[in-house]
N, C-alpha and C positions, 0 to 999 in steps of 0.2 A: 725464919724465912718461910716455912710452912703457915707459920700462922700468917704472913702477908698474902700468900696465895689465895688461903681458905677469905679473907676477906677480901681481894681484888674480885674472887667469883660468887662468895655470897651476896654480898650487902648489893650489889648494882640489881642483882636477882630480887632480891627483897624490894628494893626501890619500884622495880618496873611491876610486881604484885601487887604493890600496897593499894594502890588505887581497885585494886578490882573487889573488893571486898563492896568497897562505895558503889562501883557500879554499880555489881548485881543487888545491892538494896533500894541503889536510884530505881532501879527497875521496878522492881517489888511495891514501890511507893507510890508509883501513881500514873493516875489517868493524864494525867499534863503533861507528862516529862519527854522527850522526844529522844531518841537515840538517830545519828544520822553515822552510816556506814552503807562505804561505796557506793554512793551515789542515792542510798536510799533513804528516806526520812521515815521512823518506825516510831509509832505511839500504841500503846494497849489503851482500850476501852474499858469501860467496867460495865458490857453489854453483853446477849447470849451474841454467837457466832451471827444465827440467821439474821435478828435483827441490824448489825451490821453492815451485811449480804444486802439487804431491805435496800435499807438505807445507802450505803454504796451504788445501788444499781439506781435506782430514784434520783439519784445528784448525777450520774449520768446521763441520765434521760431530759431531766431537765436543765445541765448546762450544753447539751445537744454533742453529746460525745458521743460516736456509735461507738460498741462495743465489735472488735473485730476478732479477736479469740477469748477464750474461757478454758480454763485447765483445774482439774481438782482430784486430790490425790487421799481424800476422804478428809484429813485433816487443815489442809490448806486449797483457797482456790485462787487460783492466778486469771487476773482481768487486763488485757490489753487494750487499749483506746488509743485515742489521737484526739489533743484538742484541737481547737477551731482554727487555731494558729498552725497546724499540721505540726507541731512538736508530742512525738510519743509519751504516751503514762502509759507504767506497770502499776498495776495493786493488787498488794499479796494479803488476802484478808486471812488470815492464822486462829484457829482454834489455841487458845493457851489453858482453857479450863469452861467447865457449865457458865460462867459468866463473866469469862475476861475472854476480850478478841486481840489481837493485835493485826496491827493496818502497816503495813512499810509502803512506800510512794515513792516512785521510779519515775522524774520528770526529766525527760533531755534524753538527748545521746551520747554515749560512752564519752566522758572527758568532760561535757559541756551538760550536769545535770542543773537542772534549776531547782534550787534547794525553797524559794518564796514559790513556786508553784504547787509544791509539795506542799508547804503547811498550810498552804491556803484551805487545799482541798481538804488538808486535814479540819481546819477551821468548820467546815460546811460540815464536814460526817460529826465533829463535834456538835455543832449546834443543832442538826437534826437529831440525835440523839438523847439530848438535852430535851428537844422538844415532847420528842415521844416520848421519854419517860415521864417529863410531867402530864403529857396526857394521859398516859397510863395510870398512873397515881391520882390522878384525878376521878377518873370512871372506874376506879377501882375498890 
C-alpha cells in the first residue's frame, strides 16, 4: 500500500521534470531556438550586449518606432515602442555573458500578444547581426 502511494507521488513528479533537463540544454544550444512564455518570444544571440543595444535601437529608427521609455537595471534594459499599427512592443535586451544577449519580445496586449510580430522583429535583429559580424570579419 505504501509502495502505491510512494509511486502515485513520485513518477507523475519525475514525468513533469523530465523534460526540463531538455530545455535548459535547448537553451544552451543555440542562437535559433526561441523560447516563447507569457506572451514573450526570447532568443539569445551570440552577440556582446552593446552590439545588440546597436542594433535593436537602428531597427527602430528605421522601422519608424519611437521609443517611448527605456529602463536599465545594469544588467538588463527595457525598451518600450509602439508600432505604426499602434500595437505595443516590450524589448528586454539581457546580458546573459561577454558574448551572449538575450532579446524576449512583448507584441500585443495582455491576452492578445502577436507571437508573428515578435519573430519577425526578431528575424531583422537576426539579420542585422549577421550582417555586422560579417563586416566585422571582414575589415578585420
Amino acid at each position: 500500500m505504501k509502495l502505491r502511494w510512494f509511486l502515485w507521488l513520485i513518477v507523475p513528479g519525475m514525468i513533469v521534470t523530465a523534460g526540463c533537463a531538455a530545455l535548459v540544454v535547448g537553451a544552451g544550444a543555440g542562437a535559433g531556438a526561441y523560447s516563447y512564455v507569457q506572451g514573450e518570444l526570447i532568443r539569445s544571440y551570440p552577440a556582446a550586449y552593446t552590439e545588440v543595444m546597436r542594433v535593436c535601437a537602428q531597427l527602430l529608427q528605421d522601422l519608424e518606432m519611437p521609443v517611448q521609455a527605456t529602463r536599465s537595471d545594469g544588467d538588463q534594459t527595457i525598451i518600450t515602442t509602439e508600432r505604426n499599427d499602434g500595437t505595443p512592443m516590450t524589448i528586454k535586451v539581457r546580458i546573459v555573458n561577454l558574448e551572449v544577449t538575450e532579446v524576449a519580445i512583448r507584441t500585443g496586449r495582455v491576452g492578445l500578444w502577436d507571437r508573428e510580430a515578435s519573430a519577425s522583429f526578431h528575424e531583422f535583429i537576426a539579420a542585422r547581426l549577421k550582417t555586422s559580424a560579417g563586416a566585422g570579419a571582414a575589415g578585420g
